[in-house]
VEXDREN-2710 file (C-alpha; in Angstrom, 1 decimal):
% VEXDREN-2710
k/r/px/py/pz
1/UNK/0.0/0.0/0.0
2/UNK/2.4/2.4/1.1
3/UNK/4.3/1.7/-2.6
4/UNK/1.6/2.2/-4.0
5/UNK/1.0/5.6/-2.7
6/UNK/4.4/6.7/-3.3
7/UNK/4.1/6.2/-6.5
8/UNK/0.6/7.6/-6.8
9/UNK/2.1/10.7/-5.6
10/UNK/4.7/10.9/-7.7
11/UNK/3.1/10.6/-10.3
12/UNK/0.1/13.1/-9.4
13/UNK/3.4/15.4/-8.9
14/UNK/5.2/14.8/-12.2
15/UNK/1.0/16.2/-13.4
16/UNK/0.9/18.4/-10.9
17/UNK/4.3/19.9/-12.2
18/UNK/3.0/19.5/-16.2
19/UNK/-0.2/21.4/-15.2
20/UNK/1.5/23.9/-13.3
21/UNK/4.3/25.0/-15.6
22/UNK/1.6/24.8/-18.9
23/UNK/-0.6/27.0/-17.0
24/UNK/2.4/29.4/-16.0
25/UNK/3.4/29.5/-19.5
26/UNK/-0.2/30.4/-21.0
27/UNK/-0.4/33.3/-18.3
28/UNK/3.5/34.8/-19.0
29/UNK/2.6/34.9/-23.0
30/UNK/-1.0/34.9/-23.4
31/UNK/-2.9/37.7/-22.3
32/UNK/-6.0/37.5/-19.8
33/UNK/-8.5/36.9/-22.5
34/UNK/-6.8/34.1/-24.0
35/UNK/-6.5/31.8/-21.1
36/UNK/-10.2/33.1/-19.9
37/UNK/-11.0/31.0/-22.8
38/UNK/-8.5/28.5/-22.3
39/UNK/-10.3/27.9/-18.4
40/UNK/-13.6/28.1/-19.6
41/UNK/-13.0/25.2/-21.5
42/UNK/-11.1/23.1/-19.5
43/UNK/-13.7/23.8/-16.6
44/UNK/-16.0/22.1/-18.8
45/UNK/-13.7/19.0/-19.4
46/UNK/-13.9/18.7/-15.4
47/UNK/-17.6/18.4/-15.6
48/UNK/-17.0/15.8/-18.2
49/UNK/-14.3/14.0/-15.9
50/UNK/-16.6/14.4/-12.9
51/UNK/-19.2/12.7/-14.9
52/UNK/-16.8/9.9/-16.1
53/UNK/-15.4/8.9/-12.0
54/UNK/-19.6/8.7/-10.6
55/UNK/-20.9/6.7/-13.9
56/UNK/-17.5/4.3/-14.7
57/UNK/-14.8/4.7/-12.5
58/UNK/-16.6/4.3/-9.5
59/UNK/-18.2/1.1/-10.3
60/UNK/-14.5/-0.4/-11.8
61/UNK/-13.3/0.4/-7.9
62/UNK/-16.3/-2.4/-6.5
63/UNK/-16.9/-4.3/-9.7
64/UNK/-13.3/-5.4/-10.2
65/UNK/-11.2/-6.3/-6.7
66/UNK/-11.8/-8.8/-5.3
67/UNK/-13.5/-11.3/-8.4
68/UNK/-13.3/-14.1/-10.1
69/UNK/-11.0/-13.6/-13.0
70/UNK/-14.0/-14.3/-16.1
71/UNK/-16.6/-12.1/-13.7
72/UNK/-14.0/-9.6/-13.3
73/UNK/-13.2/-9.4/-17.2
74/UNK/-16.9/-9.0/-18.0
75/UNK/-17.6/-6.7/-16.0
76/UNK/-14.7/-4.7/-16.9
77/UNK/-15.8/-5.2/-20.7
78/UNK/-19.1/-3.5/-19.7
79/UNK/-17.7/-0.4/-18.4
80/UNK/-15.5/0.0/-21.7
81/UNK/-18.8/-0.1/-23.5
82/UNK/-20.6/2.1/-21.3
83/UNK/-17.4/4.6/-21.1
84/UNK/-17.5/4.4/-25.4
85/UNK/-21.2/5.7/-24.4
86/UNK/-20.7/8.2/-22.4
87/UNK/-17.7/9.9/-25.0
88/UNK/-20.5/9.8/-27.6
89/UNK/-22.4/12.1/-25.2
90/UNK/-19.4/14.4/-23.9
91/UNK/-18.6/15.5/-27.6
92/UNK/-21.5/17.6/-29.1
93/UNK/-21.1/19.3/-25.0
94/UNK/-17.8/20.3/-26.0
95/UNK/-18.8/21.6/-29.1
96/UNK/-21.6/23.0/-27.2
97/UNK/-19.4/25.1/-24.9
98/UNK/-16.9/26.5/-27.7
99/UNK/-19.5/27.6/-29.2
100/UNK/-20.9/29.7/-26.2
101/UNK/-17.8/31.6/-26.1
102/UNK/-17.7/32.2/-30.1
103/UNK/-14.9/29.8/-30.4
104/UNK/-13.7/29.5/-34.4
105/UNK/-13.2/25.7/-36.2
106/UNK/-10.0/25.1/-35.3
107/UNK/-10.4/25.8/-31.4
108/UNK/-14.3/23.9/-31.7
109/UNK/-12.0/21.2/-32.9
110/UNK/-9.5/21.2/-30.2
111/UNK/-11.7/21.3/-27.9
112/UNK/-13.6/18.1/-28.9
113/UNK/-10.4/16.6/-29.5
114/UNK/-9.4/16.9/-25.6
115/UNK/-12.6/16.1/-24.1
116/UNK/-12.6/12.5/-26.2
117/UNK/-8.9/11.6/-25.5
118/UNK/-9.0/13.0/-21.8
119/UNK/-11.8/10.5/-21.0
120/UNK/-9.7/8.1/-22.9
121/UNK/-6.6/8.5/-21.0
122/UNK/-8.3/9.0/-17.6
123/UNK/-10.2/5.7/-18.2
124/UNK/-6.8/3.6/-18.9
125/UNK/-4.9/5.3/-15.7
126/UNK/-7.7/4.7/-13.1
127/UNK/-8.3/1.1/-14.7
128/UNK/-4.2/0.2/-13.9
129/UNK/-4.7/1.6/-10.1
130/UNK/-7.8/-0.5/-9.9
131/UNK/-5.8/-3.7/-11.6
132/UNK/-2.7/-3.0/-9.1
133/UNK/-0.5/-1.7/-11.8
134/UNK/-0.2/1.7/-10.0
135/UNK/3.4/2.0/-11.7
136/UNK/2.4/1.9/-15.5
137/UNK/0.1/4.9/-14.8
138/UNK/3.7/6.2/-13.9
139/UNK/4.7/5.3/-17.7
140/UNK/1.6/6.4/-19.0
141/UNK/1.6/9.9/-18.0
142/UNK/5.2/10.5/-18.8
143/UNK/4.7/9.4/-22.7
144/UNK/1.4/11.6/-22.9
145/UNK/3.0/14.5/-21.2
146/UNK/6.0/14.3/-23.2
147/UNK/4.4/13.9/-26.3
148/UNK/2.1/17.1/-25.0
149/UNK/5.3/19.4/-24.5
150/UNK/6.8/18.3/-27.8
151/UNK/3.2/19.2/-29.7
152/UNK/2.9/22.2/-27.6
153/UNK/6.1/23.9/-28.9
154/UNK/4.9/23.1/-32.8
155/UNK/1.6/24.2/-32.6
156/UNK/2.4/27.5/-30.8
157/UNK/4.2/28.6/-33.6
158/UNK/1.2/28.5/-36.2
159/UNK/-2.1/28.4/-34.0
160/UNK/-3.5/30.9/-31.0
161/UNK/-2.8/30.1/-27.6
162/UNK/-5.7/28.2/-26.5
163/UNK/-6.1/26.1/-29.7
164/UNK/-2.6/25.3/-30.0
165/UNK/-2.5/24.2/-25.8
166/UNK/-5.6/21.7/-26.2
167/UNK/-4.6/20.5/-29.6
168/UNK/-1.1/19.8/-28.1
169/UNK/-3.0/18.0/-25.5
170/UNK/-5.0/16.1/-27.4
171/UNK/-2.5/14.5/-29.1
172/UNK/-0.2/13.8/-26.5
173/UNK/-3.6/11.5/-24.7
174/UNK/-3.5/10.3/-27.8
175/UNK/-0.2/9.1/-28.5
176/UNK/-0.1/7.8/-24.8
177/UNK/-2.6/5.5/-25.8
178/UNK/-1.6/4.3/-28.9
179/UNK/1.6/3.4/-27.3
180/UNK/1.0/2.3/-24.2
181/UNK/-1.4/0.0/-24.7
182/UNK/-4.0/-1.9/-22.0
183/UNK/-6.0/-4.7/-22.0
184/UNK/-9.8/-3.0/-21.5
185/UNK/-11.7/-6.1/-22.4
186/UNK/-13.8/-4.6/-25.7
187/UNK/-15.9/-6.4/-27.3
188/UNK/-18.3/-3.6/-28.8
189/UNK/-20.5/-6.1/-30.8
190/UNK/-21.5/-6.7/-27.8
191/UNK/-22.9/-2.5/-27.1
192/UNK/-26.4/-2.9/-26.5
193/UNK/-26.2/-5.9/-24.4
194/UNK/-23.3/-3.9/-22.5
195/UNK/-25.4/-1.3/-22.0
196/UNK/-28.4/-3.3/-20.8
197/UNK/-26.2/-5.1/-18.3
198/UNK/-25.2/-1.6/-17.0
199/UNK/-28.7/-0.7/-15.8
200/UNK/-27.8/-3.1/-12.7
201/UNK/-24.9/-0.4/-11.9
202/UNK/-27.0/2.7/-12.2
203/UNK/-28.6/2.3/-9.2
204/UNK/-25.9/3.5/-7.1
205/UNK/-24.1/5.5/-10.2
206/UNK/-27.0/7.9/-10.6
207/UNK/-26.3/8.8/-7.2
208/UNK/-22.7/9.3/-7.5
209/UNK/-23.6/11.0/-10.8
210/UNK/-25.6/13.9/-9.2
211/UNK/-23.3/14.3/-6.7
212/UNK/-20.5/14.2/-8.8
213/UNK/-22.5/16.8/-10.8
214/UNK/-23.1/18.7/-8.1
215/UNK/-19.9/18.7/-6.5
216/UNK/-18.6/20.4/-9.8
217/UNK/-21.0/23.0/-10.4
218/UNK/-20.3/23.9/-6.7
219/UNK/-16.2/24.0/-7.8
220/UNK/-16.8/25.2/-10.9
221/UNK/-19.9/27.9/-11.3
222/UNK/-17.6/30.4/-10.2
223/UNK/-16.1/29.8/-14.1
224/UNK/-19.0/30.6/-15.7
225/UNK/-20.6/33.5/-13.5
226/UNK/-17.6/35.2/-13.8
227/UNK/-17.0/35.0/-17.6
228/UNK/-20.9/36.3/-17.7
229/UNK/-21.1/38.8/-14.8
230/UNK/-17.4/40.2/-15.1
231/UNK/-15.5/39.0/-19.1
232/UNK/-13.0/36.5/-19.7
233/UNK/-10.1/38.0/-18.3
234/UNK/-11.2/39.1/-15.1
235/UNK/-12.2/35.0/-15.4
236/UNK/-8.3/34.8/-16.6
237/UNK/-7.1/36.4/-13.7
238/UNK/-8.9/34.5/-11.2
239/UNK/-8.2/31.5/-12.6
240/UNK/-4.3/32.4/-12.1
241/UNK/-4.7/32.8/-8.8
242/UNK/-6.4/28.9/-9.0
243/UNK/-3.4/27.6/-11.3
244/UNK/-0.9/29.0/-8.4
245/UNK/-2.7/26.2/-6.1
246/UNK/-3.6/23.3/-8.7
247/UNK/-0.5/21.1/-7.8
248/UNK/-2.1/21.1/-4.1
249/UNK/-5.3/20.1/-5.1
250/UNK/-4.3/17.2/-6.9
251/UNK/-2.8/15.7/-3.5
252/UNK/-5.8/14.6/-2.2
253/UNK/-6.6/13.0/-5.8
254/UNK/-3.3/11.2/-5.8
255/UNK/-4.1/9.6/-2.3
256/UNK/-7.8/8.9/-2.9
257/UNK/-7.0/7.0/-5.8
258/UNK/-5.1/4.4/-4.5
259/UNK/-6.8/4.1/-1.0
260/UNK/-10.6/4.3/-2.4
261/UNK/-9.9/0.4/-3.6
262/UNK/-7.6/-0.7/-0.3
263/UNK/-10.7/0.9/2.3
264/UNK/-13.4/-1.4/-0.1
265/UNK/-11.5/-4.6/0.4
266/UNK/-10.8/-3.6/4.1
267/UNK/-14.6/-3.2/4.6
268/UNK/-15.1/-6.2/3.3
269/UNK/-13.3/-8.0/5.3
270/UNK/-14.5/-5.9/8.2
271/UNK/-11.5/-4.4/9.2
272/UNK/-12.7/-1.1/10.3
273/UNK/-9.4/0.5/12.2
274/UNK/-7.4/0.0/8.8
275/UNK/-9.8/1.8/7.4
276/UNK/-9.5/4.2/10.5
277/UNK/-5.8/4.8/10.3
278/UNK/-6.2/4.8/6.6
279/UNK/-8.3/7.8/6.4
280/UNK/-6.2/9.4/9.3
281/UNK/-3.3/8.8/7.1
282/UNK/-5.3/10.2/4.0
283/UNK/-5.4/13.5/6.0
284/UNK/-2.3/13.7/7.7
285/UNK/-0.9/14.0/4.1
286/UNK/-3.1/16.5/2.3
287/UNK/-2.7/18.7/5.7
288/UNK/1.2/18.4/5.4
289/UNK/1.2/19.4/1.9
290/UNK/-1.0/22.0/2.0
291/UNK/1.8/23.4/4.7
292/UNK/4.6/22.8/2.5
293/UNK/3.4/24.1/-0.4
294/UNK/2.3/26.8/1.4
295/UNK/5.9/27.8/2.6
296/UNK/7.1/27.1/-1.0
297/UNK/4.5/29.7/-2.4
298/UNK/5.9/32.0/0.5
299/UNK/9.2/32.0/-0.3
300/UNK/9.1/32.0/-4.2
301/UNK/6.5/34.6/-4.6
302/UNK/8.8/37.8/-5.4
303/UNK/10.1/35.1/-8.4
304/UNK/6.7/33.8/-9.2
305/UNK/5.2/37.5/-9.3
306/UNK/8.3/38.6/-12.0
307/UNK/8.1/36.3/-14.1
308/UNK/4.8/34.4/-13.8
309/UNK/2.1/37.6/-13.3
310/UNK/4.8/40.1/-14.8
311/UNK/2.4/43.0/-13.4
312/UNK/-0.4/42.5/-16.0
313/UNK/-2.8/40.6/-13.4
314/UNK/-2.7/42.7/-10.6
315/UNK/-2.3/42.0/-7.2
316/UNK/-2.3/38.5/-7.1
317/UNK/-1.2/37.9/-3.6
318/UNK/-4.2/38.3/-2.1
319/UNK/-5.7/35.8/-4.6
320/UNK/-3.2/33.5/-4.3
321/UNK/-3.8/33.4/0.0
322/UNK/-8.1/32.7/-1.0
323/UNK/-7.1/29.9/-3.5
324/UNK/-5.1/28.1/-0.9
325/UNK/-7.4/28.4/2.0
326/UNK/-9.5/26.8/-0.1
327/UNK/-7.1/24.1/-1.3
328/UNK/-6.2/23.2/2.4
329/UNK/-10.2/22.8/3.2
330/UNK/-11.0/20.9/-0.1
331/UNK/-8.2/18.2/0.0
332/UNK/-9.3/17.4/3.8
333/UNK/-13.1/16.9/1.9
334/UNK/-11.5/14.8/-0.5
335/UNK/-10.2/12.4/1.9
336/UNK/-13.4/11.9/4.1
337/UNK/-15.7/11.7/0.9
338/UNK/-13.7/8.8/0.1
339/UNK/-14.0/7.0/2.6
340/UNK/-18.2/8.0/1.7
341/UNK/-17.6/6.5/-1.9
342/UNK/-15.9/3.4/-0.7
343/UNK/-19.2/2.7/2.1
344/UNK/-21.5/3.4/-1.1
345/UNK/-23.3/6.2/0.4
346/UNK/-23.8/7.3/-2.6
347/UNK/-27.3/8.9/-2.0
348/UNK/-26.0/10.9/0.9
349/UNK/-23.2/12.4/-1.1
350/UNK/-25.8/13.6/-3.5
351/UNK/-27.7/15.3/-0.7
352/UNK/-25.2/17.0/0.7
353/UNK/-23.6/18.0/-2.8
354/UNK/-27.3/19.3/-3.9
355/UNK/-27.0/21.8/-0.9
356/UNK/-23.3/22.7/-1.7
357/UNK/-24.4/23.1/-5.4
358/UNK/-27.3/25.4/-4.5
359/UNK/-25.4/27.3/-1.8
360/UNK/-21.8/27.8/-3.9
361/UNK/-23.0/29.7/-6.9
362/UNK/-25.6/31.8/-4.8
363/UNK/-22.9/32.9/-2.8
364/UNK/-20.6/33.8/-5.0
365/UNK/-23.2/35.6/-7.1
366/UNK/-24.3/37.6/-4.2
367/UNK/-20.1/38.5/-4.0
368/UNK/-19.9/39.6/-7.7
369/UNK/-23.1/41.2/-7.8
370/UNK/-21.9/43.4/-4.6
371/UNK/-19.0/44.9/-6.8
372/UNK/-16.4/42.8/-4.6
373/UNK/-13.1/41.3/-5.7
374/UNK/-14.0/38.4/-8.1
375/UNK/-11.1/36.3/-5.5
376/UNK/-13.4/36.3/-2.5
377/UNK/-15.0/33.7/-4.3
378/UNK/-12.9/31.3/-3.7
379/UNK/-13.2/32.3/0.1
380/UNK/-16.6/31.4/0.1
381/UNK/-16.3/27.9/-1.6
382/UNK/-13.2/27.0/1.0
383/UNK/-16.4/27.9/3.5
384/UNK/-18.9/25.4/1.4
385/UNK/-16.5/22.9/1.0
386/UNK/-15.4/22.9/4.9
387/UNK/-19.2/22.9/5.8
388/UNK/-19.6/19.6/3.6
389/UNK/-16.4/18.1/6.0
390/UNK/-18.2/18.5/9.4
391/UNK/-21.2/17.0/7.7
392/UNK/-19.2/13.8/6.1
393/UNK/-17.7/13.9/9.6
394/UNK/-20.7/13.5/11.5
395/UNK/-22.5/10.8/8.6
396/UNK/-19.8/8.3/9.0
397/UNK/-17.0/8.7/11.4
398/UNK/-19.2/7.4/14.6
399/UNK/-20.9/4.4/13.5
400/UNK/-17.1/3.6/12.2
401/UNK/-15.7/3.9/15.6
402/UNK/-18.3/1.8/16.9
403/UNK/-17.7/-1.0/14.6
404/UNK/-13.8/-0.9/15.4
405/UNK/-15.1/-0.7/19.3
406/UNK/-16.9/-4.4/19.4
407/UNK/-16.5/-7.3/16.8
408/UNK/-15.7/-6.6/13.3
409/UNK/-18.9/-7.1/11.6
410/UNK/-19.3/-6.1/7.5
411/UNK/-23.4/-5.1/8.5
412/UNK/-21.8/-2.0/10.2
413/UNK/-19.8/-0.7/7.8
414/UNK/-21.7/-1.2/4.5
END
């Protein structure tokens, strides 16, 4: 386990790093506008992603460990079909959002283009860590991110900023694919029959789904209110302030990844203080980080500021501070809606999401339309997302420690 994580990790940092230094890039020689469009879109690929981890992921986390190899294999050939589904769905919504911002061909292309090969990509990785072959994901990512830099330095010189940054993206999901090949079971003559077979799943993925949903439009309105109430680079220079953070916030993704699996077999087995320390562990790390990184941010700033921001964002400071208050609050979430996911309480995630998803863009409406700062916002989702904590807290943390109290019994931890 503890490999496991290590490697998770470090490979969540080698993406972390990729994001961070793309991101960096666009802002130091694209101007506000450009990468307001650029996060516009990519805000909608997390929607898509969001959708992708409740509907398929989820159920290749209980569907898979733990099997008989031929059950195992079918049902993993199920969720190929039913992921080939979902892509057909995702695409004419990608087109759907370049076209809201007036995006021309090439960049409508582009954008398609990532959405498919992200949920592509994202599939393969999350299917390894569920097979126990965390390190290939390791492999994986460093041909597609690669492949992206190497793309990325052609296309800039003939193509705008955003299109070139998701076309260069696309391919390099592509190519990490093609090359890196891993078994997913397909058998699409066998679609409709997949698809039928999948109705047994949806009963506990249409819960994950709306809360998944509503979990990103209460990350994520802030994107699209503040392109409509404000333009796109006032969304552009809130969104740096974001980028500053987004190695942090893929922490707790790293960690959840690999322990989501390890606290469903322990559960089956009944062994709730692993599952205890695990989540202890779970945030123990994502606290630590958040301190580390925040030092790191501390002490680089002056360096950042010159020749990141380079004075055409403002003061960015105070920005940065909101986004990682609300990085620190959101990777502790993480971790105990986990350990939610892996009990299958799917139906009160989606509760307490459907409040979060009410609350989040009300709030932050209420913050724009008051003439504030558009970085508050971010101070007011750290306070959503630290509200949904206490309330995972209190859901699932007591009947735990009364489980681990008396005899190990699976009825009181299902």
């Amino acid at each position: 386990m503890k490999r496991a994580v290590f490697i998770s990790l470090v490979d969540q940092a080698l993406n972390s790093a990729f994001n961070l230094l793309l991101n960096l890039a666009f802002i130091a020689f694209a101007t506000p506008d450009e990468f307001g469009r650029f996060a516009f879109l990519l805000a909608g690929s997390f929607f898509a992603a969001s959708a992708q981890n409740a509907l398929i992921v989820m159920p290749l986390n209980y569907l898979l460990p733990g099997r008989e190899q031929g059950e195992a294999d079918a049902a993993l050939s199920m969720l190929t079909s039913a992921n080939l589904a979902l892509i057909l769905l995702v695409l004419p919504a990608g087109l759907g959002l370049a076209a809201v911002i007036g995006a021309d061909l090439p960049l409508s292309l582009a954008a398609i283009a990532y959405f498919g090969t992200l949920m592509i990509r994202e599939y393969v990785r999350n299917l390894m860590v569920v097979k126990g072959s965390v390190h290939l994901t390791l492999i994986y990512d460093v041909v597609a991110l690669t492949a992206t830099v190497v793309f990325a330095i052609a296309f800039w010189q003939v193509l705008p900023p955003a299109t070139a940054t998701l076309a260069a993206l696309s391919a390099g999901n592509g190519l990490s694919f093609v090359c890196c090949r891993f078994s997913l079971k397909a058998d699409f003559r066998s679609f409709s029959s997949h698809l039928s077979a999948y109705r047994s799943v949806w009963k506990d993925t249409r819960w994950a789904l709306q809360g998944a949903l509503q979990n990103e439009v209460m990350s994520r309105s802030h994107v699209f209110l503040v392109e409509r109430m404000r333009d796109a680079a006032a969304l552009g220079m809130l969104n740096a302030g974001r980028v500053g953070v987004s190695p942090l916030l893929l922490v707790g993704t790293a960690w959840c990844r690999v322990a989501r699996p390890r606290m469903v077999e322990e559960l089956a087995k009944g062994n709730v203080t692993s599952v205890i320390r695990l989540l202890r562990s779970g945030m123990a790390i994502t606290a630590g980080a958040a301190i580390l990184y925040g030092l790191f941010l501390w002490m680089a700033w002056p360096y950042i500021d010159a020749y990141a921001f380079r004075d055409r964002y403002g003061d960015m400071a105070g920005n940065l501070v909101c986004w990682w208050l609300y990085a620190l609050v959101v990777g502790q979430t993480s971790v105990m809606a986990a350990l939610m996911e892996a009990r299958r309480k799917f139906r009160a995630l989606a509760i307490v999401g459907f409040v979060g998803a009410v609350v989040a863009p009300l709030l932050v409406f209420g913050l724009l339309s008051a003439g504030l700062d558009a970085s508050v916002a971010a101070l007011g989702l750290a306070g959503v997302a630290l509200l949904e904590f206490v309330v995972f807290g209190g859901l699932t943390l007591r009947d735990l420690r009364s489980s681990a109290a008396g005899p190990a019994q699976e009825g009181g931890v299902s």
